[in-house]
C-alpha positions as CSV (number, residue, x, y, z in Angstrom):
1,X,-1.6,26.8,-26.7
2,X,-4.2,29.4,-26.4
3,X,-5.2,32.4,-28.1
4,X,-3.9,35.8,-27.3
5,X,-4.0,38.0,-24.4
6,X,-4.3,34.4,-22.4
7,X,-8.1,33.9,-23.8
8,X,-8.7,30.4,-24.1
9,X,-9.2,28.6,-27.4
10,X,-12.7,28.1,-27.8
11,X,-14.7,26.6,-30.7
12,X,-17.4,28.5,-32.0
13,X,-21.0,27.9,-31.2
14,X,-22.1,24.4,-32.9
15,X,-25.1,24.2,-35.1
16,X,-24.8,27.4,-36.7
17,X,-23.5,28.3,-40.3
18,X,-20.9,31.4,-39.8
19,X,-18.8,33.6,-42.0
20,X,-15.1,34.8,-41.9
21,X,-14.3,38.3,-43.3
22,X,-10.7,38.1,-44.6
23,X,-8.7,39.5,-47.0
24,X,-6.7,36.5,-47.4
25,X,-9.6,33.6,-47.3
26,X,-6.8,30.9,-46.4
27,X,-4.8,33.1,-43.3
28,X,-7.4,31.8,-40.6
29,X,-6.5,27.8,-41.4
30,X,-3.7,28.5,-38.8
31,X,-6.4,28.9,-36.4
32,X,-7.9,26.2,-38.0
33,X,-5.4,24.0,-37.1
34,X,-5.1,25.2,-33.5
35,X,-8.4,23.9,-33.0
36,X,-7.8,20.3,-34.1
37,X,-4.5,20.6,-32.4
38,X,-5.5,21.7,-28.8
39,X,-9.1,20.8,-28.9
40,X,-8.9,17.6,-31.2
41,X,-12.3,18.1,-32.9
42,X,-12.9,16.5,-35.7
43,X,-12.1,18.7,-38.9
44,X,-13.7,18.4,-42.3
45,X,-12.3,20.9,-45.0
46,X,-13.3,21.8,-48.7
47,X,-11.2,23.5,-50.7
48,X,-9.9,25.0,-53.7
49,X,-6.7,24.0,-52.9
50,X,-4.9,20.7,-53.9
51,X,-3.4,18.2,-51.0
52,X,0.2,19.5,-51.5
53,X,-0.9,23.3,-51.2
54,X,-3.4,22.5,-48.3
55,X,-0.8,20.3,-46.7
56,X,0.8,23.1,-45.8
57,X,-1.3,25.1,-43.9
58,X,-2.7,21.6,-42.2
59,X,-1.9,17.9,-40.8
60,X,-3.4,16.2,-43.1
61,X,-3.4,12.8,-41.8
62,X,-5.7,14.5,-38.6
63,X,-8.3,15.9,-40.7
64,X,-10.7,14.8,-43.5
65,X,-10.4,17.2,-46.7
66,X,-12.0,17.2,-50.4
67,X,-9.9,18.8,-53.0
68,X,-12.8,20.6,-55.0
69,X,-11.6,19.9,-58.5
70,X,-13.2,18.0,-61.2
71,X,-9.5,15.9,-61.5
72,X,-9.8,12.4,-60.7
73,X,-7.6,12.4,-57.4
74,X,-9.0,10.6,-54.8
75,X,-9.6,13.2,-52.5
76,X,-11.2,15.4,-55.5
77,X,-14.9,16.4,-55.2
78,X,-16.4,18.1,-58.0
79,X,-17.1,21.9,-56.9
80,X,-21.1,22.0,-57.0
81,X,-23.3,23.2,-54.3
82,X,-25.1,20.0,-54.7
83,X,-22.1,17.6,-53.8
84,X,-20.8,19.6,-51.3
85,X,-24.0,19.8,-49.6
86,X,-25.0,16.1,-50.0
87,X,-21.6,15.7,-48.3
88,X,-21.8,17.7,-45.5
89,X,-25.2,16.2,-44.6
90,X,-24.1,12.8,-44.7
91,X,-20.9,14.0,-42.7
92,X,-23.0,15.9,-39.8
93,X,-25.5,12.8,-38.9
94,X,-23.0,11.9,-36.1
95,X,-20.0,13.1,-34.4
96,X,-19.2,16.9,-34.0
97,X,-16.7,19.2,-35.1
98,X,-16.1,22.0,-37.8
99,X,-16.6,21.7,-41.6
100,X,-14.7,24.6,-43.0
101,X,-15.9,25.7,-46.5
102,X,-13.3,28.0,-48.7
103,X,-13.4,29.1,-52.5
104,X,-17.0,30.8,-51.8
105,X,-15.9,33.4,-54.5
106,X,-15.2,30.5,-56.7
107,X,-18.8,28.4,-56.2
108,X,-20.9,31.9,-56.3
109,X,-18.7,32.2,-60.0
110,X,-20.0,29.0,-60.9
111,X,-23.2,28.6,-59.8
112,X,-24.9,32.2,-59.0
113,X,-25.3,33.8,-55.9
114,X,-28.8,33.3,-55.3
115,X,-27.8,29.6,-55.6
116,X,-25.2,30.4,-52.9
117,X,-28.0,32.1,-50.7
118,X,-30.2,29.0,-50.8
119,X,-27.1,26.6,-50.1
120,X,-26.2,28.7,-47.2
121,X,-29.5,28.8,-45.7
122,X,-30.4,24.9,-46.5
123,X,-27.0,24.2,-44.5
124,X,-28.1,26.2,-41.7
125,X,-31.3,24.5,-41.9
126,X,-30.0,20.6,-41.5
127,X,-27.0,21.8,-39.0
128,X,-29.8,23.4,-35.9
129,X,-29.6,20.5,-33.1
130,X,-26.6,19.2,-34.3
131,X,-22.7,19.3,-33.0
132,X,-21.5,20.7,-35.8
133,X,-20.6,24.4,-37.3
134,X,-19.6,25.5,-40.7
135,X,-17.8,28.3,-41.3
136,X,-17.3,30.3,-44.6
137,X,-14.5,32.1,-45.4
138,X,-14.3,35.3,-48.2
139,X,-13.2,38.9,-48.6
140,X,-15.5,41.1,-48.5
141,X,-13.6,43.1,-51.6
142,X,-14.9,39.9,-53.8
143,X,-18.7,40.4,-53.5
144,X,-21.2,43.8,-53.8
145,X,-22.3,45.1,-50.7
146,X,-26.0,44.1,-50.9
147,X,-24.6,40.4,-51.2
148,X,-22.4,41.0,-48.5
149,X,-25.5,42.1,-45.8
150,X,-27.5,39.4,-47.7
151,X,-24.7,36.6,-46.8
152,X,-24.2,38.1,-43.4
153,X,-27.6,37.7,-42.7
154,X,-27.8,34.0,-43.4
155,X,-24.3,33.3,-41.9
156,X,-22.9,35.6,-39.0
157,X,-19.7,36.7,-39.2
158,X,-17.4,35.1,-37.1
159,X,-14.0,36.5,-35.6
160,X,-11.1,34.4,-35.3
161,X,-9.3,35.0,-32.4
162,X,-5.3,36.0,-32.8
163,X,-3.2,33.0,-32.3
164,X,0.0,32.9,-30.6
165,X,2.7,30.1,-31.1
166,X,2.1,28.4,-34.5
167,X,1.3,25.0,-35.5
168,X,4.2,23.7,-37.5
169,X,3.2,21.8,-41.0
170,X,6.0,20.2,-43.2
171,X,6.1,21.1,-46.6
172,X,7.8,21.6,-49.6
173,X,9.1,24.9,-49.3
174,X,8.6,26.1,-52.8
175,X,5.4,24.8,-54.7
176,X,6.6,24.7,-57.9
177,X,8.0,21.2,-56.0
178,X,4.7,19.8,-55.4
179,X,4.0,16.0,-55.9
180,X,2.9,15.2,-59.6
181,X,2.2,12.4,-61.6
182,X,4.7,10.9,-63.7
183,X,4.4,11.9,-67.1
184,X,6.8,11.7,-70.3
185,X,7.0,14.5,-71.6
186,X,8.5,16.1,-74.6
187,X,12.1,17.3,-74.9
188,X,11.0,21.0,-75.7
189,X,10.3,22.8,-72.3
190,X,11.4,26.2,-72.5
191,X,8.3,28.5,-71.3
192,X,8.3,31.8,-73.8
193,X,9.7,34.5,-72.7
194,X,7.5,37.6,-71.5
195,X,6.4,39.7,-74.1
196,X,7.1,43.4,-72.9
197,X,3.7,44.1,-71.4
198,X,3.5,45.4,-68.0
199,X,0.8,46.3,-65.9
200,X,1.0,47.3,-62.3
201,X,1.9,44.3,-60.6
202,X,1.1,42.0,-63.9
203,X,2.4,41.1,-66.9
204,X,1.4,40.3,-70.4
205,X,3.0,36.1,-70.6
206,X,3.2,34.2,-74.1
207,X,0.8,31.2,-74.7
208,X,2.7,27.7,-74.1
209,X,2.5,26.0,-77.3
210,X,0.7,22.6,-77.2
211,X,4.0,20.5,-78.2
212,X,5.6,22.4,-75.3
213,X,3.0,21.8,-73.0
214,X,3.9,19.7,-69.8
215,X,3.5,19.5,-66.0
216,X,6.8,20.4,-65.6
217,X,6.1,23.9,-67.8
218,X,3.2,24.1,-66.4
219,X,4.2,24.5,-62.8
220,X,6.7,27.5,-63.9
221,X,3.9,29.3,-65.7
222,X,1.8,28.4,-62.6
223,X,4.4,30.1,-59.9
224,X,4.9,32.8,-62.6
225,X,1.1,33.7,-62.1
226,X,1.5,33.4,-58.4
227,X,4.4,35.6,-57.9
228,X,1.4,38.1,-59.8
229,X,-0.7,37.1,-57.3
230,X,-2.9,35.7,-59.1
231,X,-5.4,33.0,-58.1
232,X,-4.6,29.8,-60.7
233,X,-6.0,26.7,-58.5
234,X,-7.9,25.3,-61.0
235,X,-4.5,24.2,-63.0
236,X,-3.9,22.5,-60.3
237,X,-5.9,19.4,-61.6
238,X,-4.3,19.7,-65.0
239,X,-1.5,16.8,-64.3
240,X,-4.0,14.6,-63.5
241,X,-6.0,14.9,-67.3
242,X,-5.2,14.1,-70.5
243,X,-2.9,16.1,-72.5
244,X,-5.9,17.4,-74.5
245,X,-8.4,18.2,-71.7
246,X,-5.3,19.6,-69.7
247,X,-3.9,22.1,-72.2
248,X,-7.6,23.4,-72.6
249,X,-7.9,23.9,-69.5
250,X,-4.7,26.0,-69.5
251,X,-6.1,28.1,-72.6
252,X,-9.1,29.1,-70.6
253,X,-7.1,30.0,-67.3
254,X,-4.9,32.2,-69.7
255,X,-7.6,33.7,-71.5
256,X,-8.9,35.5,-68.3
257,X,-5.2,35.9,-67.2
258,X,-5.1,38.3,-70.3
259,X,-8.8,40.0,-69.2
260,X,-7.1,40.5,-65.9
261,X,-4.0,42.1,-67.6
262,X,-6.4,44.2,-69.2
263,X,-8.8,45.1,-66.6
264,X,-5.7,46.4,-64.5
265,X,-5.1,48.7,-66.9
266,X,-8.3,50.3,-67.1
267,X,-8.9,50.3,-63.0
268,X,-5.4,52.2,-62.9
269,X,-7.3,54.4,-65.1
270,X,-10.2,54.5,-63.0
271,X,-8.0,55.1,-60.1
272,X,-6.4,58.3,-61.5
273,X,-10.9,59.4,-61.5
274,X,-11.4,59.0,-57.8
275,X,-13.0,55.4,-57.7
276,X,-10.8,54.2,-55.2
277,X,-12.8,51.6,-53.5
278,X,-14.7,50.7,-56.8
279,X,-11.1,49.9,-58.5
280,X,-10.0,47.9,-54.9
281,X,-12.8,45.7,-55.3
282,X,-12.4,45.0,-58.9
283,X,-8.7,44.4,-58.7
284,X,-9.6,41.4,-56.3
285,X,-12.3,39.9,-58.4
286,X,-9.7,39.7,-61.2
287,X,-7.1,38.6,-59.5
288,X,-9.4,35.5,-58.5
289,X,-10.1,35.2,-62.0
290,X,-13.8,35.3,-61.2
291,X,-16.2,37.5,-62.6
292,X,-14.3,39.2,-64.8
293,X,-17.4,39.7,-67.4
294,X,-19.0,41.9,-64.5
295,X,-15.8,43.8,-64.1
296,X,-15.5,44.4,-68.0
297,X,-19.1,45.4,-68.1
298,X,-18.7,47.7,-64.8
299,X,-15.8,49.4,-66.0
300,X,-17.5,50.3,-69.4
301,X,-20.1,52.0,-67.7
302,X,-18.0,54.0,-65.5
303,X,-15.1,55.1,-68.0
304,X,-17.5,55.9,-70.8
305,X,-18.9,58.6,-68.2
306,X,-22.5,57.2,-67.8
307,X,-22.1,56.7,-64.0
């Protein structure tokens, strides 16, 4: 199949690092799998999101994927610049193809983004001469505007053609279904009820109490999140942990949950001021649950009337 208007699908230009301006980071792996589909190039993704979530947008048994997670699946990679880029740079010594890079907001969270900066332009470095190209995917709403032109600058943006005619990916059609270990669990499994704390689009949810903790709870409080639209990937290695490791992890996602309820509340209120695109670009950083110190910190300075 080709792209629209009868343009045909072509791949982008090989030993260059790009970028892709989205809203929605994960919307152009349909184009992604057009390319391996039509073109059969080899495709190597890493991503935030775990083999059943990523399985839907993509054939995984046609592609070569790391799940960036510090779980112990197989697939899992831990989510440093350094492993990432030790693996790309063993991948790209042959073949050709495109290594598609996602959760950028996520690794400039972690590890700075000057650190980003020199990972993007070390990549570019090793990839001139070869027959490969690695694209990065973010919104722009995630990062300031001088990071923005300084990212551009190191990685062209890149636009992906529209697609016509879809590439079909079995799936589980809800993904509160999605493939877990095999865990006894306790009998208790009732996730609390909402307290009565509503904000815009989120809501205020009780902490799961350790003996209620379980995958199975988990994956409720996970698509309750969700249906927020909220960005909770990094549970998705809890299963795979012990039941200590896992429910901290869980505490620490819900902690910034809360920030996030919070936050909304004041960017509604710097809304009803005129800070339109300010409040547009906080509201996505919290609902990545990144960064959320900056956005406390930025909203202090601009509703206690110093800016």
């Amino acid at each position: 199949m080709s792209a629209g208007s009868g343009q045909r699908l072509t791949p982008p230009q090989a030993g260059r690092v790009f970028s892709i301006l989205t809203d929605d980071p994960r919307e152009p792996l349909h184009w992604l799998a057009m390319m391996e589909h039509e073109l059969s190039l080899n495709i190597v993704v890493f991503s935030r999101l775990s083999p059943q979530r990523l399985g839907k947008h993509l054939k995984l048994d046609r592609i070569e994927f790391k799940w960036l997670s510090e779980s112990m699946d197989q697939h899992a990679l831990s989510p440093s610049l350094e492993r990432i880029h030790h693996s790309v740079s063993t991948r790209i010594s042959g073949d050709c193809g495109i290594i598609w890079i996602d959760g950028v907001e996520y690794l400039i969270h972690r590890q700075g983004f000057d650190a980003f900066l020199s990972f993007t332009r070390s990549l570019a470095d090793e990839l001139s001469g070869t027959n490969w190209t690695v694209l990065l995917p973010f919104s722009p709403l995630s990062l300031e505007g001088t990071e923005i032109a300084h990212l551009r600058r190191e990685a062209v943006p890149y636009n992906i053609p529209t697609l016509s005619s879809p590439i079909v990916v079995e799936a589980v059609d809800d993904e509160i279904e999605e493939t877990l270990p095999e865990i006894d669990e306790p009998k208790v499994e009732e996730v609390p009820k909402p307290e009565e704390n509503y904000v815009g689009n989120l809501k205020m949810l009780s902490t799961i109490a350790k003996p209620s903790f379980s995958p199975s709870v988990l994956r409720r409080r996970m698509a309750q999140w969700r249906e927020m639209g909220l960005d909770v990937s990094e549970l998705e290695q809890v299963p795979y942990l012990d039941q200590d490791s896992g429910y901290e992890i869980y505490l620490d996602v819900e902690g910034r949950v809360r920030r996030a309820v919070e936050c909304e509340r004041r960017i509604q209120m710097l809304q009803i001021r005129g800070h339109h695109v300010e409040a547009a670009k906080m509201r996505f950083r919290i609902m990545q649950l990144t960064g959320i110190g900056d956005v406390e910190s930025r909203l202090d300075e601009l509703l206690s009337g110093q800016l």
